[in-house]
C-alpha positions in Angstrom: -3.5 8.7 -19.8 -0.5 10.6 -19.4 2.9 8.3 -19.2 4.7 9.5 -15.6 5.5 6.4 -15.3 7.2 5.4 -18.8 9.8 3.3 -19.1 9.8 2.5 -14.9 10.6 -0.3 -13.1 7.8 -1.0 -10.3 8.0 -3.1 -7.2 4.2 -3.4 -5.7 3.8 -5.6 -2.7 0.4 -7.6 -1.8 -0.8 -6.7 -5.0 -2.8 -9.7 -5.9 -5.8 -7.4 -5.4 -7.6 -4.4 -3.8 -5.7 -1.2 -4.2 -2.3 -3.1 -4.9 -4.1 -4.3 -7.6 -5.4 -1.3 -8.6 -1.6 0.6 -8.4 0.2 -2.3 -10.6 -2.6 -1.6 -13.4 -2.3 1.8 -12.8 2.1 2.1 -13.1 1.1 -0.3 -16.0 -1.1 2.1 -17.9 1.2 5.0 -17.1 3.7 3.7 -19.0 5.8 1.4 -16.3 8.4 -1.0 -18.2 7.9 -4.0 -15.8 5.3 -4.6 -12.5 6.6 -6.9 -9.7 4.0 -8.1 -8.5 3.9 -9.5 -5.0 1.7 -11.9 -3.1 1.8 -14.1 -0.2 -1.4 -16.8 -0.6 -3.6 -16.3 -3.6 -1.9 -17.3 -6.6 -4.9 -17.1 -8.4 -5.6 -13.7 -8.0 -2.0 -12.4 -8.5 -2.2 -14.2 -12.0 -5.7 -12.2 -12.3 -3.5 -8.8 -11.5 -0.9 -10.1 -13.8 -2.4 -9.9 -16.6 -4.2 -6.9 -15.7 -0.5 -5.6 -15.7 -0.2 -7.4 -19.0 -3.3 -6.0 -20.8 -2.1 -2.2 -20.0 1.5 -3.1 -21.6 4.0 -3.5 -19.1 5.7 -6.7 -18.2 4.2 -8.3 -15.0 6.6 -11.0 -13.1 5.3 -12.8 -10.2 7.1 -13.3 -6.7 5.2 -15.1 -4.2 6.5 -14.0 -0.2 5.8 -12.6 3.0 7.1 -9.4 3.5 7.0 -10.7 7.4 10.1 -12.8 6.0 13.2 -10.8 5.3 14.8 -13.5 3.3 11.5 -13.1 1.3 11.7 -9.0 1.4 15.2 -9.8 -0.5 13.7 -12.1 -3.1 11.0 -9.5 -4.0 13.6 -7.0 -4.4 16.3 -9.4 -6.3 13.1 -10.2 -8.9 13.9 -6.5 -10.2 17.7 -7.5 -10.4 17.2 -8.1 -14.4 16.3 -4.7 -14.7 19.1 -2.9 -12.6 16.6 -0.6 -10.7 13.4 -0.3 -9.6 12.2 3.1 -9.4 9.0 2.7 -7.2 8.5 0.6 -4.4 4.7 0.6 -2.8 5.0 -1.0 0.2 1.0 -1.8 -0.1 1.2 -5.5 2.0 -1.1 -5.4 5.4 -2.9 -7.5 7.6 -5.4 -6.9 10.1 -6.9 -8.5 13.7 -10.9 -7.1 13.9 -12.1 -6.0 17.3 -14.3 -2.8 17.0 -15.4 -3.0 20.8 -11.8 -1.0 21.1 -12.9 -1.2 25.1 -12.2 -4.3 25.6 -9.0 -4.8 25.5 -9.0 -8.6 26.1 -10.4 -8.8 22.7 -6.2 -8.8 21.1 -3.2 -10.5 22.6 0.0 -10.2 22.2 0.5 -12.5 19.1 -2.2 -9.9 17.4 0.0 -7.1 18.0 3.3 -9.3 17.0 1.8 -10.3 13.4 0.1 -6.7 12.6 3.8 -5.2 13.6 5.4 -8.4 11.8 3.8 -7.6 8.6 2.7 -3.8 8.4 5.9 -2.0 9.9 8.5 -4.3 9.8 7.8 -6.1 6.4 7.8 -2.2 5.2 11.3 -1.5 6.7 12.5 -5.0 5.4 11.4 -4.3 1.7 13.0 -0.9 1.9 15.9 -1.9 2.8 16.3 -4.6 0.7 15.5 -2.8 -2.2 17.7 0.2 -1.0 20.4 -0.9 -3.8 18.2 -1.1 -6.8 16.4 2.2 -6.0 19.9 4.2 -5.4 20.4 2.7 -9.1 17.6 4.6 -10.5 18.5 6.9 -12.9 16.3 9.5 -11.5 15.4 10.4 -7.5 13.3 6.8 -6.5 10.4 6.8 -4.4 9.0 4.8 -2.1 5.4 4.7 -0.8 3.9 3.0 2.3 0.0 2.1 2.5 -1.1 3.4 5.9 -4.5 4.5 7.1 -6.4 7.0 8.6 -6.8 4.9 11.4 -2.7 6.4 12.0 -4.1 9.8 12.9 -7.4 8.8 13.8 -7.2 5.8 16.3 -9.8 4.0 14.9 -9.9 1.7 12.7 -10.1 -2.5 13.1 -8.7 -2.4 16.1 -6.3 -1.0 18.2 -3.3 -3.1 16.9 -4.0 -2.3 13.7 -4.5 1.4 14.4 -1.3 1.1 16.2 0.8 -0.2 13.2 -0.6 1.9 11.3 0.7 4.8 13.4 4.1 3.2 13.6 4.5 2.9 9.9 3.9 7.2 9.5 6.2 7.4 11.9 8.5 5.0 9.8 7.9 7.1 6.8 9.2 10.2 8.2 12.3 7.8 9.5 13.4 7.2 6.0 12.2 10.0 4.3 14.9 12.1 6.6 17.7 9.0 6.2 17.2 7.9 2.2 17.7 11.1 0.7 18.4 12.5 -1.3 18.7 9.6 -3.4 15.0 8.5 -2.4 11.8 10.0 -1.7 9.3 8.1 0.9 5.7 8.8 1.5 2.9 7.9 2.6 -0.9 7.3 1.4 -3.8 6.8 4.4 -6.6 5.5 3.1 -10.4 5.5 5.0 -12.5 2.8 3.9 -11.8 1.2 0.9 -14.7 -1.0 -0.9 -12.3 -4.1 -1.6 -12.9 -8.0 -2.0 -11.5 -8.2 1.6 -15.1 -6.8 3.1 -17.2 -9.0 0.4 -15.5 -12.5 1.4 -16.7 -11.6 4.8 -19.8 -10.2 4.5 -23.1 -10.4 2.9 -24.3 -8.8 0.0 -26.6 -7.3 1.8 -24.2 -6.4 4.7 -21.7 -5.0 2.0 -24.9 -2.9 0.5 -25.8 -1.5 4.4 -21.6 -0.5 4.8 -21.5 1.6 1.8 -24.6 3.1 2.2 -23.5 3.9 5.5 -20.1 4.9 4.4 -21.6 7.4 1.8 -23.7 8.7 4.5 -20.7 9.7 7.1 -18.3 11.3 4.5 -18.2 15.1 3.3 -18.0 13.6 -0.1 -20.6 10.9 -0.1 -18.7 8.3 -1.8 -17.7 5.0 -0.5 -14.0 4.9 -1.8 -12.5 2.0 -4.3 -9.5 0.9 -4.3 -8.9 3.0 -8.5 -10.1 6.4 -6.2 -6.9 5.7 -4.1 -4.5 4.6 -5.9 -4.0 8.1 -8.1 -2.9 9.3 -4.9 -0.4 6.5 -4.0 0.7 6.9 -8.1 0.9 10.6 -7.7 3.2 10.3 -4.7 5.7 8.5 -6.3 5.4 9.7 -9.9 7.8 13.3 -11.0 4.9 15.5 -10.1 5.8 15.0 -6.7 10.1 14.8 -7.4 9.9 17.5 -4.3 7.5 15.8 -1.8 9.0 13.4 0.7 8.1 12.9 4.2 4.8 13.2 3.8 1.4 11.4 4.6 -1.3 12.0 1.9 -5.0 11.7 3.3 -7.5 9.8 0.9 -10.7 9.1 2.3 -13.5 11.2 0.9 -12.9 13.5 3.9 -13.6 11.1 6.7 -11.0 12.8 8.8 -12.9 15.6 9.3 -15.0 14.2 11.2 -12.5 13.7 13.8 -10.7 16.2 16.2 -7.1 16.2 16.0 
């Protein structure tokens, strides 16, 4: 595996599993220095990504927070202080509120929207800007790439909050693309349906067996997506193959959009 990421300092937030999982192995394995690894609950499972992180030879330090919290956002961010940089920030942490009858709009309140903007677009801004100092220190251009979703372009997705959020953090992206440069790149990765541990602790087996057969079924591509398809993507985006591309939001979905008319 090619080493774009050697000698890199990497900030990854909710990475204790799914595709922040998969992008702190990845930095790891692509030569990163150092992982920060974030989580807010699972401790457990962020020590499972550690060594991960460990295994593929970078150094993995742990920093428990919610990126809802902004004194949290700065202790993310200060965890990289040893270092003097960090030279890519994935801002990967998202929750969700599930109401797939999107026509009934008593189905979220208020609080629903508050804690999907608390967390998706706000703890993004929050853990840009408090890492704004150590990614100006970057010897080379920094990056920084948000998780959003197809559900941003799409409107559908868990529900309309999340769909919502998820539309206010592209927007976001372009926001700080335009204001952080030239000294840092931000981007952003929209994922469809990714076959993560959050669908299997709340479904059956067989349930989880029905969704990606009927995943497969309604994508050009036929694949049900993992969280190792998408984060190339997210890697790519803030790797020096893309030292030119900011601004931008990077479909990944196995060509689920296409089904949908913009």
């Amino acid at each position: 595996m090619s080493k774009t990421f050697a000698d890199c300092i990497v900030a990854v937030t909710g990475a204790s599993t799914g595709l922040g999982r998969a992008i702190a192995q990845g930095a790891a394995a692509r030569g990163a220095e150092a992982v920060i690894i974030n989580y807010h609950a699972n401790a457990a499972e962020a020590d499972e990504t550690a060594a991960l992180v460990e295994e593929a030879g970078a150094k993995a330090v742990l920093v428990r927070g919610d990126v809802g919290d902004d004194e949290d956002c700065k202790k993310i961010a200060a965890a990289a202080e040893p270092f003097g940089r960090i030279d890519a920030l994935f801002n990967n942490a998202g929750v969700t509120a599930v109401a797939l009858d999107q026509s009934d709009l008593g189905a979220l309140n208020s609080e629903d929207f508050m804690r999907l903007y608390r967390v998706n677009v706000v703890g993004a801004y929050q853990m840009t800007r408090g890492a704004r100092p150590l990614l100006e220190a970057a010897p080379k251009r920094a990056a920084v790439v948000n998780t959003s979703s197809i559900a941003a372009l799409t409107g559908v997705g868990s529900s309309i909050a999340y769909a919502a959020s998820k539309g206010a953090l592209t927007t976001m992206t372009l926001c700080l693309a335009r204001v952080l440069a030239p000294k840092i790149r931000v981007n952003a990765v929209c994922p469809g349906f990714i076959d993560t541990p959050w669908f299997a602790k709340r479904l059956a087996a067989d349930q989880m067996d029905d969704l990606r057969e009927h995943i497969k079924n309604a994508v050009p591509l036929k694949e049900a997506s993992t969280a190792e398809d998408i984060c190339g993507a997210a890697l790519f985006l803030a790797s020096p193959d893309a030292r030119h591309v900011t601004g931008e939001t990077l479909l990944v979905d196995a060509g689920a959009h296409l089904a949908f008319s913009f």
